[in-house]
C-alpha positions in Angstrom: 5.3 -54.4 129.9 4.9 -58.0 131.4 5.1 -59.5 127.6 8.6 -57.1 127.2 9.9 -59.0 130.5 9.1 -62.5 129.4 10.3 -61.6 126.2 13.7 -60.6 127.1 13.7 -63.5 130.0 13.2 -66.2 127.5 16.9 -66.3 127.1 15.5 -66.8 122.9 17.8 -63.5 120.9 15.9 -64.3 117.4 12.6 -63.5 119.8 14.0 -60.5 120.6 15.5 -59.3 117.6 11.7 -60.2 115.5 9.7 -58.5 118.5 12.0 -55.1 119.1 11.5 -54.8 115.2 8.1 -55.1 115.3 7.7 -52.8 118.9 10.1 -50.4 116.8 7.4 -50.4 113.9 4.4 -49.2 116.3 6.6 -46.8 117.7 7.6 -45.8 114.3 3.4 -45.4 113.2 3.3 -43.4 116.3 5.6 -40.9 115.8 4.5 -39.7 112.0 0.7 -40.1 112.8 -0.1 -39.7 116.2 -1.6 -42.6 118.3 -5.3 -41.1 118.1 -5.1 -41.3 114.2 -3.9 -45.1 114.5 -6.4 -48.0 114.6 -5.9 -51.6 115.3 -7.6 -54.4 113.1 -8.4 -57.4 115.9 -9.5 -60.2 114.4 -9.1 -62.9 117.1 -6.7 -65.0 115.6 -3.2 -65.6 116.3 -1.5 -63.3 114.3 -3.6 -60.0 115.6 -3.3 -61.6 119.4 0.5 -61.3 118.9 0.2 -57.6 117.5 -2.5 -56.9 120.5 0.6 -57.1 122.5 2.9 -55.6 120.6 0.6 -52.5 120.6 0.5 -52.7 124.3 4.2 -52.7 124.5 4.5 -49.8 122.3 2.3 -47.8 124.2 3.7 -48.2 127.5 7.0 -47.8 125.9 5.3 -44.2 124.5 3.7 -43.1 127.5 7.1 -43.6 129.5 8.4 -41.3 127.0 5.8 -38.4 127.6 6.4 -38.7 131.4 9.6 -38.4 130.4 9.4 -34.9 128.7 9.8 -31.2 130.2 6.8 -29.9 131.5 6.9 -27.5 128.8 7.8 -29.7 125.9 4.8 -31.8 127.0 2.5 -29.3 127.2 3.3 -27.5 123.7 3.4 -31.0 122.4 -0.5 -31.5 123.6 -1.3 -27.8 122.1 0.1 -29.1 118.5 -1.6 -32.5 118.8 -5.2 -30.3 119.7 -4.5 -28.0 116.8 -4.0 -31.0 114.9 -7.4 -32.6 116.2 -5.2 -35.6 116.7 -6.2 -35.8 121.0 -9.5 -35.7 122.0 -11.6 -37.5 119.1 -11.0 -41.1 121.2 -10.7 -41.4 124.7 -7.8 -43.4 126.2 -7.7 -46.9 126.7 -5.4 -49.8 126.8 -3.6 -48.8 124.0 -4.1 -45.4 124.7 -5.9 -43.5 122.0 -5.5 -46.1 119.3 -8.8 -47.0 118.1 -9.8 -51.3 117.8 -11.9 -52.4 115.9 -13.5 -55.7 114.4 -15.6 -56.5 111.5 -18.2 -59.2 112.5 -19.3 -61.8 109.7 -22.7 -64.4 109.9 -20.1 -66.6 109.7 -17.6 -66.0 112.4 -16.6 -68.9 115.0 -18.3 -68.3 118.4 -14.8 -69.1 119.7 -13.2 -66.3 118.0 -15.9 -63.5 119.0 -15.8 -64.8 122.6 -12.0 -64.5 122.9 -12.5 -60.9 121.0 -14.7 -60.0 123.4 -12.7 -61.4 126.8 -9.7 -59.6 125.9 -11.3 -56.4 125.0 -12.6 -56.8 129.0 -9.5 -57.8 129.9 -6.9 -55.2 128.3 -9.4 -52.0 128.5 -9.8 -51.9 124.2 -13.0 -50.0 124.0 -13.9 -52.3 120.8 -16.2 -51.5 118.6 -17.8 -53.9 116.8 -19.1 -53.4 113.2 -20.5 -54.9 110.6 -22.0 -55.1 106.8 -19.1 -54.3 104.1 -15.7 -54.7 104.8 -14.7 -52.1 102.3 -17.7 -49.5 103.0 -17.5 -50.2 106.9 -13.8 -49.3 106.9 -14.6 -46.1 104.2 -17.1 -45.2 107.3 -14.8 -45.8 110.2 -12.0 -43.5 108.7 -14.2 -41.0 107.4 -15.6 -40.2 110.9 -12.3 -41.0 113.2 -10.0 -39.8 111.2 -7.7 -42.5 110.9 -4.6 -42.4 108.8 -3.0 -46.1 110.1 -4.2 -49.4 110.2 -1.8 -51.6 112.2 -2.5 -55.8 110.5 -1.4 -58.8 111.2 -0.5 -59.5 108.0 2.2 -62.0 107.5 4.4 -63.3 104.2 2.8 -66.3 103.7 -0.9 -64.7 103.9 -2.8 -64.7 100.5 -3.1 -61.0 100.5 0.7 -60.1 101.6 1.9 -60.4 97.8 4.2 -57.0 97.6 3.3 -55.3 100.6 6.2 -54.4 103.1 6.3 -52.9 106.5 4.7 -49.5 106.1 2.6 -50.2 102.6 -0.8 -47.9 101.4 -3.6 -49.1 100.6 -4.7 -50.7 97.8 -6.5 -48.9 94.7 -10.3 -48.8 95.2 -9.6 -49.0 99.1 -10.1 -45.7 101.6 -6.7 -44.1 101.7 -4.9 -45.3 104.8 -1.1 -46.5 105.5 -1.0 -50.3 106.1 1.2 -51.0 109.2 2.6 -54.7 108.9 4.9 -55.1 111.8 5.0 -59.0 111.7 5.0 -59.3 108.5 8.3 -61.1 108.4 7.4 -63.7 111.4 7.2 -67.2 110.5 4.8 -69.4 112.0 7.2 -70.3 115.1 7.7 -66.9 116.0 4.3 -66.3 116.7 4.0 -69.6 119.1 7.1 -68.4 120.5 6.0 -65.2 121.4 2.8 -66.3 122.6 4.0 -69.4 124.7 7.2 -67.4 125.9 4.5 -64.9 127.7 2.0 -67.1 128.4 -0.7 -65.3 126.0 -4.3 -66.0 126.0 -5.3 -66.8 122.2 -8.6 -68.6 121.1 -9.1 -71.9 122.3 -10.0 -73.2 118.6 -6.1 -73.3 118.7 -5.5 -76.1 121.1 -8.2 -78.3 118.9 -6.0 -78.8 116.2 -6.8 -75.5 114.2 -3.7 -73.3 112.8 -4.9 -70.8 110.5 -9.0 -69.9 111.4 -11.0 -68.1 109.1 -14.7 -68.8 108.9 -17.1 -71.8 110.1 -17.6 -72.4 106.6 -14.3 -72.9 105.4 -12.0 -73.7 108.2 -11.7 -77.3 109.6 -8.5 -78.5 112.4 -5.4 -79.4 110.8 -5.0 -82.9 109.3 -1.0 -82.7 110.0 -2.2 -82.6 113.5 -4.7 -85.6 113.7 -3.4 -88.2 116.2 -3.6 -91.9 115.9 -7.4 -91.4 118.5 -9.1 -88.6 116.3 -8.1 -86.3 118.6 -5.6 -82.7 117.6 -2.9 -82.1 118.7 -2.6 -77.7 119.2 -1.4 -75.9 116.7 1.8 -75.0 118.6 2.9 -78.8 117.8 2.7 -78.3 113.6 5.7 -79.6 112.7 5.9 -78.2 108.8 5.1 -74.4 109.0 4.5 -74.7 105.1 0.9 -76.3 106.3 -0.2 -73.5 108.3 -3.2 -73.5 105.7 -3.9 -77.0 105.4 -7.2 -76.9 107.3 -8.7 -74.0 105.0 -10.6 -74.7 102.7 -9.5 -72.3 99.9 -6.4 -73.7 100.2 -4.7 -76.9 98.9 -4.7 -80.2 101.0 -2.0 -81.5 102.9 -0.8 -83.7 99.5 -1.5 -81.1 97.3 0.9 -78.8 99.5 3.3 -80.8 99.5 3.0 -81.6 95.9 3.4 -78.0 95.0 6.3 -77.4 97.5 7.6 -80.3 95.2 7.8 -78.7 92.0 11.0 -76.7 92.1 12.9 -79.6 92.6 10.8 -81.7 89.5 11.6 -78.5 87.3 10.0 -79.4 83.5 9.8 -82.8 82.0 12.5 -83.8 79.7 15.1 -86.3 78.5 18.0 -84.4 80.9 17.7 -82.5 83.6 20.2 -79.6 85.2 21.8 -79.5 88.2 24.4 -76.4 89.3 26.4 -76.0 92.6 27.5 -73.6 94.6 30.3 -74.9 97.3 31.2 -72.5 100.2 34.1 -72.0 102.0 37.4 -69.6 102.9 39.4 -72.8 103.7 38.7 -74.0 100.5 39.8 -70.6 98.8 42.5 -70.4 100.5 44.2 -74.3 99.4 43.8 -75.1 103.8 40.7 -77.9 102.5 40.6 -80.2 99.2 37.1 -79.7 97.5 36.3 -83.4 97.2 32.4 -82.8 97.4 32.5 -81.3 93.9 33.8 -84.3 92.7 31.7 -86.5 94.0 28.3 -84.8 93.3 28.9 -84.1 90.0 29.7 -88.1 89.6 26.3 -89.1 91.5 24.0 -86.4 89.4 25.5 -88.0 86.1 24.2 -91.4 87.7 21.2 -90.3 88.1 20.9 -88.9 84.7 21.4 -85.1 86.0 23.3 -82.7 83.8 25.7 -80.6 85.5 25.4 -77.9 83.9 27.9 -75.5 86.1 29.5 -75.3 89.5 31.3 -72.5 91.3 33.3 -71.7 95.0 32.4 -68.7 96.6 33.4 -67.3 100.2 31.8 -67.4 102.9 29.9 -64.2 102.4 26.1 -63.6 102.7 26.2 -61.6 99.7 28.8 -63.5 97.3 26.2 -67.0 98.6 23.7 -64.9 97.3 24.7 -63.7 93.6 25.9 -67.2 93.2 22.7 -69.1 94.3 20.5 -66.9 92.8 22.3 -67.5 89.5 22.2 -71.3 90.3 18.9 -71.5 90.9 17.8 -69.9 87.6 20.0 -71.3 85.5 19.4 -75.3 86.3 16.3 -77.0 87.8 17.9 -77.2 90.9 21.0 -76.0 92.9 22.8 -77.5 95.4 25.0 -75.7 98.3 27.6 -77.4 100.4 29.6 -75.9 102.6 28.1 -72.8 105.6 25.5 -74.9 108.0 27.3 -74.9 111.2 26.9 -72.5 114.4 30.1 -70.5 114.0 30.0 -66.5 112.8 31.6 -67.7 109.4 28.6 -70.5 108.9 26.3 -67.6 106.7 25.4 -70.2 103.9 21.3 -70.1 104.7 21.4 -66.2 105.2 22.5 -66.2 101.5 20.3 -68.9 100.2 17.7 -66.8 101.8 18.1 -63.3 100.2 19.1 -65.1 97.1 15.3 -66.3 97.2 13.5 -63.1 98.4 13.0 -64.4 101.8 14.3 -63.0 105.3 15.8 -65.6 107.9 13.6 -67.0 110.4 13.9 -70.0 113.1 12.1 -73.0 111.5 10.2 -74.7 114.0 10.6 -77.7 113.1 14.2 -77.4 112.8 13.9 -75.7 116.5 12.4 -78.9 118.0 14.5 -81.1 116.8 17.7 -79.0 117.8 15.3 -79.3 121.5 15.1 -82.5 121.8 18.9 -83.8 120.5 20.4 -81.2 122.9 18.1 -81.0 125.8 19.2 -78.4 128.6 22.3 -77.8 127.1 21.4 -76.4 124.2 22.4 -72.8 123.4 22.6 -69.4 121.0 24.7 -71.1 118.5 22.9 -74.5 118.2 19.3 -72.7 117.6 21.5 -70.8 115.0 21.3 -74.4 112.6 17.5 -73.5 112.8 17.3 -70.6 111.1 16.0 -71.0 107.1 13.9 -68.9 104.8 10.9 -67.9 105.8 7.8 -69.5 103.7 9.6 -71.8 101.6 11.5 -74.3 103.3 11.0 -77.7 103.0 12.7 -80.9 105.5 14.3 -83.9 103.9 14.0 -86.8 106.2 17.0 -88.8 106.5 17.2 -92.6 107.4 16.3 -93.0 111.2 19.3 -93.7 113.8 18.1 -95.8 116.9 14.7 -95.2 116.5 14.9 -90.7 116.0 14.2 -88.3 113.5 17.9 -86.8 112.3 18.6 -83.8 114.7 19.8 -82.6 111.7 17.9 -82.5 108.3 18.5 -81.3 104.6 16.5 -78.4 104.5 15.4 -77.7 100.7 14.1 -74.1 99.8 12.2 -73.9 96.3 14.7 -75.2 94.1 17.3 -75.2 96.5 19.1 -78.1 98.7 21.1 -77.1 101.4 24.1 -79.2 102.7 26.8 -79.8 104.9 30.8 -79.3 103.5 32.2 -82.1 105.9 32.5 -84.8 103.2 31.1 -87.8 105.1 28.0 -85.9 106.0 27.8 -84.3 102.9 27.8 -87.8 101.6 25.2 -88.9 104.0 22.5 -86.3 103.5 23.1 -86.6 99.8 21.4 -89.6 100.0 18.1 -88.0 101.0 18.1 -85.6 97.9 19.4 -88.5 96.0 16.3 -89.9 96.7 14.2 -86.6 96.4 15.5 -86.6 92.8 15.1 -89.8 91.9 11.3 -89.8 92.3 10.5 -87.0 91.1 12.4 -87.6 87.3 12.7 -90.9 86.0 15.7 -90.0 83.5 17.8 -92.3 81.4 21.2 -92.4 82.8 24.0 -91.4 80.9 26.4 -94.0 79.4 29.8 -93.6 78.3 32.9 -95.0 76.2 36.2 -94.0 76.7 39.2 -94.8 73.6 42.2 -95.1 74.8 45.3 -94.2 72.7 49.0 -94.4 72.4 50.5 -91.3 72.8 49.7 -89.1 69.5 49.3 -85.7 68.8 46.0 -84.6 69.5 45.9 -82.3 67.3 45.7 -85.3 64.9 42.3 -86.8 66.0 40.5 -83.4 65.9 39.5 -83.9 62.6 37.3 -86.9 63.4 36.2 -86.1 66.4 34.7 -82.5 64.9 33.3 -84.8 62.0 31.6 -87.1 65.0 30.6 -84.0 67.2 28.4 -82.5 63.9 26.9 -86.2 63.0 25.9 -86.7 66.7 25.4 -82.9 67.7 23.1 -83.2 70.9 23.2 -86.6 71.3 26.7 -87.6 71.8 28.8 -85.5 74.1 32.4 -85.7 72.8 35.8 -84.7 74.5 39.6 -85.4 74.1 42.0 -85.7 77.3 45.6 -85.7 77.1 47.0 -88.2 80.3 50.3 -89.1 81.4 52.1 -91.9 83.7 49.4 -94.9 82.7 50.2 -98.7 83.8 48.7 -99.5 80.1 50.7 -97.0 78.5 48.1 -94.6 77.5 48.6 -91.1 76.2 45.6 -89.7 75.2 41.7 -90.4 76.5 38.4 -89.9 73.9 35.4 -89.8 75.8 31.7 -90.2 74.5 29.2 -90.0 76.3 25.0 -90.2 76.2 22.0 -91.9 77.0 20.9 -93.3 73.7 23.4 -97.1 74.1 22.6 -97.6 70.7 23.8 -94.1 69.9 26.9 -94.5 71.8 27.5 -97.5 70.3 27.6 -96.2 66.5 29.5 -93.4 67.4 32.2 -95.0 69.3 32.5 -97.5 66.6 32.4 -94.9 63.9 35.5 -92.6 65.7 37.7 -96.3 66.2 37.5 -96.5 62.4 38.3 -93.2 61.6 41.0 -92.2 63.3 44.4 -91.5 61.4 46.3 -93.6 60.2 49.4 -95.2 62.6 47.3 -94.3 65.7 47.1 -97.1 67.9 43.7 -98.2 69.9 45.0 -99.4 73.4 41.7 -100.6 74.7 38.3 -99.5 75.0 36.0 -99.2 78.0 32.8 -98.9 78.4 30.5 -97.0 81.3 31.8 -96.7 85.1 35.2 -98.7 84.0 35.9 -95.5 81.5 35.6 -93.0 84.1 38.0 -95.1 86.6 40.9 -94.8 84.2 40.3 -90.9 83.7 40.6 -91.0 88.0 
């Protein structure tokens, strides 16, 4: 019960909320199996330290409920758990009946088997300790105990996690048990929280620069984490979740991991790439805000050679964000939100961005320091609110340094996703970091136009050349016919071509200026960013 007090004395409700769901889980296991047919996997690293004390919670939680019963309730409850032969087969410890167990390998840190052992000591486990075959071990273990649970500390971003949930059975070719996963939605930061919030013990290889340990063969500290000395900094201080993993060897390098979390925004290789947005916002619905960021992305994709291929205003709804980005997202190489970041109720922009990707909401920790250190004391509920993203895959955009600091305030990416403000000026300034982003990764042609503009005539009269123009040039030229009004140069009517290919352009707009009908007269023509100024 001393975790539960620091727990709900840190002051930290997204804490609380992730560890009363994961308490709740236990509980849960406990109630449709009974605690004697439970068993806890402790495999010394931070994950299964967090669950050690999530069990202990649970328990305490349960055996206040048993002192809590009638006299008579208890005691016929005792008779149906003996019947059962649920009590009995494994005498109480500090989780109460659950069983804990750990399979040791050749290969196992010293560190982590040491730190098994001292808090078996310490909490009262009665651990056993097996070894040889995982698979056959465990078939063993449940065979002669009885189990029917396995609580893990299994989380989303673990290799094996792939389609489990909560409560999940186990795999074909396994012994039949029910998987118990109740942090299987905690992010990286929500286990340090947890386990600097209560002052846990955990294994010392943590403070030397490790963050995800598996064997002595295969594990090495984190290189995200190697100061300017040699030395490593804890793993606590990891500043890009998405590396938890770095210093396995199984898995990919720092650069490779980052190159990977790259590819959504690369998408494939080609001449033109798609872009589609999704602005947020009542005010905005409801004619109290221009949308001006619209505008202006769409103009500074098309520099960049980016085809925008749709856009669309939704409210600010977790579940309208959601339809709409998920759509976004499959549709074009990559999306782009603006609108929903800030700390209000109504600001729900990430929730949606987050189910719209499969993910649940978690506090970033990287995004959490930051919010730390630009705030300081007076930080609160609503500021750590700008740190929540989606668990797993969430990447940080650095933006151009101001006196010296790291932006307080990043564009956070998510696959394919960016994420950004609806304020136009720092919509315009984060832009520049995906701007960037884009840029680099696809080295596209941008697009050129030429604009024809005409006395006022009849449209309807130039349609015949430009369909002739729009089947010669099909794919390459982009053609399109805009009726205008109140021009200083007199102006009625706007043809637009557009394209990457200049020489292209060129014949097409020089083909269209000789065909059009008779008596039509050619005010001027303008070429690139001087055709799209007169359209303004």
């Amino acid at each position: 019960m001393d975790v539960l007090a620091a727990v709900e004395a840190s002051g930290d409700e997204h804490l609380k909320e992730k560890f009363q769901c994961a308490v709740g889980a236990v509980q849960r296991t406990f109630d449709l199996f009974g605690q004697a047919a439970v068993a806890f996997s402790f495999n010394g690293g931070k994950d299964s330290t967090v669950l050690l004390h999530i069990l202990r919670v649970a328990v305490a939680l349960a055996g206040k409920c048993d002192a809590a019963e009638e006299p008579d309730a208890a005691a016929a409850r005792q008779q149906s758990n003996a019947a059962a032969g649920t009590s009995g087969t494994q005498p109480h410890s500090g989780l109460g009946a659950v069983r804990t167990f750990i399979f040791k390998r050749r290969d196992d840190f010293p560190e982590i088997l040491a730190f098994v052992r001292a808090m078996n000591t310490r909490y009262s486990l009665r651990l056993e300790e097996l070894e040889g075959d995982f698979r056959v071990g465990l078939a063993g273990l449940i065979r002669r105990s009885g189990i029917k649970a396995i609580v893990l500390g299994t989380r989303r971003r673990d290799p094996n996690a792939e389609g489990q949930d909560a409560f999940c059975p186990s795999s074909a070719g396994w012994p039949p048990f029910m998987r118990v996963n109740p942090v299987l939605d905690w992010g990286y930061g929500d286990v340090w929280a947890l386990l600097r919030a209560a002052r846990l013990p955990y294994c010392a290889l943590y403070d030397r620069g490790f963050t995800s340990i598996g064997s002595v063969t295969n594990t090495r500290p984190n290189s995200a984490l190697c100061k300017e000395d040699g030395s490593f900094a804890p793993a606590h201080m990891l500043a890009d979740a998405r590396l938890e993993r770095a210093g396995r060897a199984a898995s990919p390098d720092v650069e490779l991991e980052r190159r990977r979390s790259d590819a959504g925004a690369r998408g494939r290789p080609s001449a033109t790439r798609t872009a589609a947005l999704v602005v947020v916002g009542d005010e905005i619905l409801a004619a109290r805000v221009d949308d001006v960021n619209t505008r202006f992305l769409c103009r500074e994709l098309r520099a960049l050679g980016w085809r925008v291929c749709k856009a669309e205003l939704v409210p600010d709804e977790v579940d309208a964000i959601a339809a709409a980005v998920r759509a976004a997202s499959d549709a074009a190489d990559v999306a782009i939100t603006s609108g929903g970041l800030g700390p209000t109720p109504d600001d729900v922009t990430m929730a949606g961005v987050a189910a719209a990707l499969g993910h649940p909401l978690g506090r970033d920790c990287d995004l959490e320091a930051r919010l730390r250190d630009y705030f300081g004391p007076d930080i609160t509920r609503a500021h750590l609110k700008m740190a929540e993203a989606p668990v797993a895959e969430t990447a940080i955009l650095e933006l151009e340094p101001q006196d010296g600091r790291t932006s307080a305030f990043p564009v956070v990416r998510a696959r394919n996703v960016y994420v950004l403000p609806g304020v136009p000026e720092l919509l315009r300034q984060k832009w520049q970091a995906v701007r960037a982003e884009l840029a680099a990764g696809s080295a596209l042609a941008p697009f050129r136009s030429v604009s024809l503009r005409l006395a006022p005539t009849d449209e309807a009269a130039v349609a015949p050349a430009l369909e002739a123009l729009h089947s010669e040039f099909d794919g390459g030229v982009a053609v399109g016919s805009y009726p205008v009004s109140g021009q200083a140069d007199g102006a009625g009517l706007v043809l637009s071509l557009e394209g990457k290919d200049a020489r292209q352009l060129e014949a097409a707009s020089s083909r269209l200026a000789s065909e059009l009908p008779a008596g039509t007269r050619l005010v001027s023509m303008q070429h690139d960013a001087a055709c799209l100024d007169r359209l303004r």
